[in-house]
N, CA, C and O of each residue as an XYZ file, in Angstrom:
504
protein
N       8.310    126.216     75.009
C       9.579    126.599     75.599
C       9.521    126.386     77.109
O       8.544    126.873     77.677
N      10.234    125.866     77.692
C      10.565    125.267     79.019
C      11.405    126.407     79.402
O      12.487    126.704     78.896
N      10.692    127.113     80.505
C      11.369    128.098     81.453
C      10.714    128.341     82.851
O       9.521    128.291     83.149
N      12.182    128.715     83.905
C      11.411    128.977     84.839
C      11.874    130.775     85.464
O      12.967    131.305     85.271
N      11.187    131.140     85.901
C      11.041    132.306     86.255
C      11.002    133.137     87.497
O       9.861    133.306     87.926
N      12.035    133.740     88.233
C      11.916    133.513     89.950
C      11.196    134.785     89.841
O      10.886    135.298     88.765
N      10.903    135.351     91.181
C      10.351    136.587     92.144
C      10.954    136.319     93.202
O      11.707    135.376     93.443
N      10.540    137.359     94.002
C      10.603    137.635     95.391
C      12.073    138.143     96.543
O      12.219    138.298     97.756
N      12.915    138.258     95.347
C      14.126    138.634     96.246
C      13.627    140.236     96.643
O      12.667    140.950     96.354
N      14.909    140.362     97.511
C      15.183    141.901     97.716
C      15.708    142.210     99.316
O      16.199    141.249     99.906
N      15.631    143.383     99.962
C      16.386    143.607    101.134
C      16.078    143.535    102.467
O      15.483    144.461    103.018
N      16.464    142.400    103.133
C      15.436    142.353    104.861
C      16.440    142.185    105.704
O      17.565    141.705    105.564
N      15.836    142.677    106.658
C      16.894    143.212    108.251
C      17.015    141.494    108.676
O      16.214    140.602    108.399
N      18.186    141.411    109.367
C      18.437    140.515    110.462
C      17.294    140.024    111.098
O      16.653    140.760    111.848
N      16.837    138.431    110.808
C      15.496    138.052    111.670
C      14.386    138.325    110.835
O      13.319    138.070    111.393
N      14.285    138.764    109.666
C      13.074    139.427    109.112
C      13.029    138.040    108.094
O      13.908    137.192    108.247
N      12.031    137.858    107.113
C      11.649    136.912    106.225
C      11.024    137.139    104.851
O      10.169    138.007    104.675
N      11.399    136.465    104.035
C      11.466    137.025    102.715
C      10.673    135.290    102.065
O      10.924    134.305    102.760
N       9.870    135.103    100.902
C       9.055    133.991    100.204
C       9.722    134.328     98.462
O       9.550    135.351     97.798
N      10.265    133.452     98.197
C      10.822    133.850     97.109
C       9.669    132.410     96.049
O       9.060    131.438     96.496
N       9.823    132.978     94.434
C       8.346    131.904     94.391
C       9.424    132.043     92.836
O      10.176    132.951     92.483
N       9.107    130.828     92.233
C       9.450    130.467     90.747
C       8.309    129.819     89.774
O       7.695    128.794     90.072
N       8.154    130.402     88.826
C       7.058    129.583     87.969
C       7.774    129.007     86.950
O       8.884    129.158     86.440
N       6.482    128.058     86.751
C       7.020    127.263     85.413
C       6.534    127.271     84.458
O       5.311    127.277     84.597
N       6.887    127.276     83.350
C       5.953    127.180     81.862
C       6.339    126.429     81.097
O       7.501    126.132     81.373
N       5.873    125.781     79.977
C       6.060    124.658     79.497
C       6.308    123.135     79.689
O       6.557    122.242     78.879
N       6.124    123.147     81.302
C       6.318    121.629     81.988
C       5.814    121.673     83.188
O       5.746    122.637     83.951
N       5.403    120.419     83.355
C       4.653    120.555     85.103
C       5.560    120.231     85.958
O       6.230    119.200     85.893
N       5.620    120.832     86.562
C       6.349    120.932     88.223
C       6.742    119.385     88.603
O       7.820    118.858     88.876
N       5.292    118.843     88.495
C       4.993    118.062     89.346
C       5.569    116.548     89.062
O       5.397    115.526     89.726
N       6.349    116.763     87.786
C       7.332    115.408     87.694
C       8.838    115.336     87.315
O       9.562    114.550     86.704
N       8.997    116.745     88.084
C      10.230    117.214     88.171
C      10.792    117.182     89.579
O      10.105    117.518     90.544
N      12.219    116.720     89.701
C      12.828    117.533     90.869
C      13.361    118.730     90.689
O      14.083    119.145     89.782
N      12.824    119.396     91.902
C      13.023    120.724     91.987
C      13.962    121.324     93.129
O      13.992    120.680     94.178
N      14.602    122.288     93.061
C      16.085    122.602     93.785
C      15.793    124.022     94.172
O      14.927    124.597     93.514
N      16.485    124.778     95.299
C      17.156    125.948     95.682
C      18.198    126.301     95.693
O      18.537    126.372     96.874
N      19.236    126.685     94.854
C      20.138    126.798     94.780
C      20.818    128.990     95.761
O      20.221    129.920     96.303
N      21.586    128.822     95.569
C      22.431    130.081     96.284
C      24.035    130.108     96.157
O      24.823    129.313     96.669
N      24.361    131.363     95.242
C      25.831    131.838     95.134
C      26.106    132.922     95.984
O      25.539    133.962     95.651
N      26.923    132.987     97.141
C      27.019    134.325     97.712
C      28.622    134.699     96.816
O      29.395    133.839     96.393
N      28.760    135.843     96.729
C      30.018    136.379     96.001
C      31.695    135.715     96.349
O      32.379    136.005     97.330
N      32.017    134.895     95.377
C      33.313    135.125     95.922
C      32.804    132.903     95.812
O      33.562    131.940     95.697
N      31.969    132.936     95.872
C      31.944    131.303     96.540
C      31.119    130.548     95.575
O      30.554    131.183     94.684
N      30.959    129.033     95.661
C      30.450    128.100     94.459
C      29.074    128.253     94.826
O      28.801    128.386     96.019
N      28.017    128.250     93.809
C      26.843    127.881     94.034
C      26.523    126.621     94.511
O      26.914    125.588     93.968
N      25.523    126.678     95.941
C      25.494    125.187     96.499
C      23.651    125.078     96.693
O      22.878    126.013     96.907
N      23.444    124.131     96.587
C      21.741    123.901     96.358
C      21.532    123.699     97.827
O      22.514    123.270     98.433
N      20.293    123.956     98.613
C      20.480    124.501     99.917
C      18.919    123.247    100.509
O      18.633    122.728    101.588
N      18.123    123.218     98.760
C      16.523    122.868     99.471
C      16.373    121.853     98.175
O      16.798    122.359     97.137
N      16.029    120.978     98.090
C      15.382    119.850     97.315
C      14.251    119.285     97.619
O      14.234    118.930     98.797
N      12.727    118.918     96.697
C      11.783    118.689     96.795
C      11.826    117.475     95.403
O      12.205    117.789     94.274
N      11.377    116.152     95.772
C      11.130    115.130     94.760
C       9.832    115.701     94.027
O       9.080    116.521     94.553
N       9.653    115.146     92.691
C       8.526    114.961     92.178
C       7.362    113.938     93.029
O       7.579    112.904     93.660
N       6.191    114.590     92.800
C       5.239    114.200     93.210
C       5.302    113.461     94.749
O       4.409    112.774     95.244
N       6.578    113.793     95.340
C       6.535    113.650     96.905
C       6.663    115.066     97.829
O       6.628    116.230     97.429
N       6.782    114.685     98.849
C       6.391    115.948     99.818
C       7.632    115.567    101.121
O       7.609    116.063    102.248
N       8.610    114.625    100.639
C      10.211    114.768    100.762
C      11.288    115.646    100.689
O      12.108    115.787     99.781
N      11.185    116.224    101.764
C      12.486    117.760    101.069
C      13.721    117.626    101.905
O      13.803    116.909    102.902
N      14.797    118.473    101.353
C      16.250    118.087    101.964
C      16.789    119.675    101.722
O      16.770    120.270    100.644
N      17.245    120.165    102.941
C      18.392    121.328    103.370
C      19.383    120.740    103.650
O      19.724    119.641    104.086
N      19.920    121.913    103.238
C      21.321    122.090    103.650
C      21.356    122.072    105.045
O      20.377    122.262    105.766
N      22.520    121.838    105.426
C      22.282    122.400    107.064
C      22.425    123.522    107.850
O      22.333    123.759    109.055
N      22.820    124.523    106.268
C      23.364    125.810    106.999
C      21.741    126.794    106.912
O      21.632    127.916    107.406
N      20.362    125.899    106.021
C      19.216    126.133    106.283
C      17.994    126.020    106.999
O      17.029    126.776    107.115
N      18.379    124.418    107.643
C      17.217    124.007    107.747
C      16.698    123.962    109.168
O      17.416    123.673    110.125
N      15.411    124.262    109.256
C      14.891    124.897    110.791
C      14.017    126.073    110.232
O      12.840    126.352    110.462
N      15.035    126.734    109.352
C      14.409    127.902    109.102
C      13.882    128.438    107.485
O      13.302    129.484    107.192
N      14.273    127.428    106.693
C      13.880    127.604    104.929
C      12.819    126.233    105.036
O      12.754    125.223    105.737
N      11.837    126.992    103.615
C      10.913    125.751    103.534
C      10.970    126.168    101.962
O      11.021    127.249    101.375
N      10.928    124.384    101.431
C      10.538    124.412    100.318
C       9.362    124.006     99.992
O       8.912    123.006    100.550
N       8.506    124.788     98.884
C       7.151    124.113     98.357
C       7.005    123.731     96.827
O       7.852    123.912     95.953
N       5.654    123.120     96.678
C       5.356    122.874     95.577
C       3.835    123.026     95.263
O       3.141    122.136     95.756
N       3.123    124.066     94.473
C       1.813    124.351     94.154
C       1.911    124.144     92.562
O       2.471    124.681     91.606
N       0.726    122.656     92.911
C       0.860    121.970     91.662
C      -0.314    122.756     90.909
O      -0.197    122.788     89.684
N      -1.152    123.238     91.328
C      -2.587    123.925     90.617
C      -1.826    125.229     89.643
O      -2.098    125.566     88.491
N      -0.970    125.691     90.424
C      -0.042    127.361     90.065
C       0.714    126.982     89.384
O       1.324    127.945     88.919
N       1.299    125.509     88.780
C       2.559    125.028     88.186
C       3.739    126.246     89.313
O       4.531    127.055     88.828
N       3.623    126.133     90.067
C       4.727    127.073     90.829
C       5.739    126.585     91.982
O       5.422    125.572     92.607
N       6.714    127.124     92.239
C       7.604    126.874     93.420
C       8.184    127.997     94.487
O       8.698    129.062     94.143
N       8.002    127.552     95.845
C       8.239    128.527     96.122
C       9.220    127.866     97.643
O       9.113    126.812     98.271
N      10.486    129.494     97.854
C      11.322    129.110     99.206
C      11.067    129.849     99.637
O      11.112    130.941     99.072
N      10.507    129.662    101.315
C       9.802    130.434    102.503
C      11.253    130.469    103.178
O      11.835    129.407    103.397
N      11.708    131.436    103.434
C      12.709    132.123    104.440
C      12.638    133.142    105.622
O      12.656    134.372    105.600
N      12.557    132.295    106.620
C      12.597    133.151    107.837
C      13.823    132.942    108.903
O      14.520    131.928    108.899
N      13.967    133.842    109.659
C      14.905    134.539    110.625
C      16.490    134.528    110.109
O      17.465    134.145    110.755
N      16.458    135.060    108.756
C      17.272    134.989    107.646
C      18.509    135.799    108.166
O      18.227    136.550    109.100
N      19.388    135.807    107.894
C      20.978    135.972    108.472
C      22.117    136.361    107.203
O      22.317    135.923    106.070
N      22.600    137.199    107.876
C      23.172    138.156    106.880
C      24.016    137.448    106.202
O      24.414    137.925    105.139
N      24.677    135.685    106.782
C      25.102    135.008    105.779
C      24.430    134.373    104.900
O      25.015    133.573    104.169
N      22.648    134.658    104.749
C      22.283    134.055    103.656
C      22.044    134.800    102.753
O      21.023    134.539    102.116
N      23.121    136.393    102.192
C      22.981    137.072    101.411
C      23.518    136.195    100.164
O      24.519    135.480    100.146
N      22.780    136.388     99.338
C      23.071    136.045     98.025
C      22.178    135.521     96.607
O      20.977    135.252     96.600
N      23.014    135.466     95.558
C      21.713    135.406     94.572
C      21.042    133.529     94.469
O      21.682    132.490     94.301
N      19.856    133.705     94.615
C      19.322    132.448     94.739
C      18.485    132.205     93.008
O      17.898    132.845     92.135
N      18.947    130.846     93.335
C      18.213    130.636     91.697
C      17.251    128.955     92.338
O      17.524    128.107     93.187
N      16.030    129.170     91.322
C      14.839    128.090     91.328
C      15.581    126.899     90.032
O      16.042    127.280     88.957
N      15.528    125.520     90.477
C      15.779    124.524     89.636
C      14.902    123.470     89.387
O      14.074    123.127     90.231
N      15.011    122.922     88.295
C      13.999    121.676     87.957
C      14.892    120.643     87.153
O      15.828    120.996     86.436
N      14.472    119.226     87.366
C      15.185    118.565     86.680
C      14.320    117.303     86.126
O      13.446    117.166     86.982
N      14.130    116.341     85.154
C      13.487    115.168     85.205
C      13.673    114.584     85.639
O      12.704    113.966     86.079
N      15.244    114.002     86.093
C      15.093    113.057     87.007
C      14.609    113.227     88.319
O      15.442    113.678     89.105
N      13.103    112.907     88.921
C      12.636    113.343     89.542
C      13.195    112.651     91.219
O      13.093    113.298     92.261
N      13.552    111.778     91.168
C      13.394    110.839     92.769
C      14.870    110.904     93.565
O      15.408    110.088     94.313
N      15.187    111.892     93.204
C      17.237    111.465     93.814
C      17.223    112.544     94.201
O      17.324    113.320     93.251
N      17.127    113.178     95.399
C      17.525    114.142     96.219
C      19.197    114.663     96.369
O      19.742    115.735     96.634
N      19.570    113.549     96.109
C      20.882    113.280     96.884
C      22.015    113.713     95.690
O      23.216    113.805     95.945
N      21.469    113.946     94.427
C      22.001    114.722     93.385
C      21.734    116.141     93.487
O      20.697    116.707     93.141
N      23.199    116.877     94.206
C      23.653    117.911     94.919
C      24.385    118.954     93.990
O      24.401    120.111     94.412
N      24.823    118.770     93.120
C      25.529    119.881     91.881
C      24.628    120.704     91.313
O      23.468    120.649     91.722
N      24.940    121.507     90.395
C      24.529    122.627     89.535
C      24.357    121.752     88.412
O      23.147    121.793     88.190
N      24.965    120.881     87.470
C      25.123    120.444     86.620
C      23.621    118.978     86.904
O      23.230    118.329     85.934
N      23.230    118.821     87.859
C      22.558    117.812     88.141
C      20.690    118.181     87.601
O      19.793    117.359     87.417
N      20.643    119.686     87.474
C      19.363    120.017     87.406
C      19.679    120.925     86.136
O      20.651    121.676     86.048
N      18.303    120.655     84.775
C      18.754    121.061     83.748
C      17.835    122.470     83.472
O      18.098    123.272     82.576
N      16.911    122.578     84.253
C      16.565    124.092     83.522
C      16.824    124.565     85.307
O      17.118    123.993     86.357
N      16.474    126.081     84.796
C      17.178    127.472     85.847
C      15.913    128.403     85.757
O      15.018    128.459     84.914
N      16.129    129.076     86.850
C      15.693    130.251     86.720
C      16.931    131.434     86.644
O      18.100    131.170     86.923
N      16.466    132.752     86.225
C      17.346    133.435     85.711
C      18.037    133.978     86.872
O      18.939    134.753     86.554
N      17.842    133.754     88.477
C      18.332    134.532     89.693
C      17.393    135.280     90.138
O      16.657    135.988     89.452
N      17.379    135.154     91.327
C      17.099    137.022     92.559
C      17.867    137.105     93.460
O      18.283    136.172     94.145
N      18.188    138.464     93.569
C      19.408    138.801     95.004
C      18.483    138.510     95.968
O      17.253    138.502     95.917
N      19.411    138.221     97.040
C      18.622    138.462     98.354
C      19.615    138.787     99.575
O      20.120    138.011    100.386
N      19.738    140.222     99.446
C      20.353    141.020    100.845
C      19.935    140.992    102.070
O      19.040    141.714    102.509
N      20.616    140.075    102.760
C      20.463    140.457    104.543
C      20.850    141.267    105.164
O      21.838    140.788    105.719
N      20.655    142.847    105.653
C      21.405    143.557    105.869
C      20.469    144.447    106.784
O      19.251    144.456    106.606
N      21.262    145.406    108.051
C      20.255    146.136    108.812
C      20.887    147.424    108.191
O      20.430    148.532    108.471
């Protein structure tokens, strides 16, 4: 069974930093593209961080990047988004993605990546 599995949400002040991590089971990471996705309430889920298979190529959004990192720990089959000096507009529930087609970054939808993780909130708030 092919699933992935997030951690690491929960509640950090203005400026503070939060590592949110997704595992995988039943497939390796490592010939998948893998995604960050984020719904804040009220608005469409938009994928924020993209990492190719077996490259070390990644792509933000721009309302992230400077300050989100995406990884890939191929030994852990795991994924993980490093978030720092995080901002109360990046409250919202973030979900971990994987897809086979591994090499196209530039495939930006929800519908583009076929397994999920199930969500974690992540409140910015003082």
């Amino acid at each position: 069974q092919l699933q992935l599995v997030e951690s690491g949400g929960g509640l950090v002040q203005p400026g503070g930093s939060l590592r949110l991590s997704c595992a995988a089971s039943g497939f390796s990471l490592d010939y998948y593209r893998i995604g960050w996705f984020r719904q804040a309430p009220g608005k469409e889920r938009e994928r924020i961080s993209c990492l190719i298979s077996w490259g070390s190529s990644a792509y933000y959004a721009d309302s992230v990047k400077g300050r989100f990192t995406i990884s890939r720990d191929s030994a852990k089959n795991m994924m993980y988004l490093q978030m720092n000096n995080l901002k109360a507009e990046d409250t919202a529930v973030f979900y971990c993605a994987a897809d086979p087609q591994g090499y196209d970054c530039s495939l930006t939808q929800s519908y583009d990546y076929e397994y999920w993780g199930q969500g974690t909130q992540v409140t910015v708030s003082s």
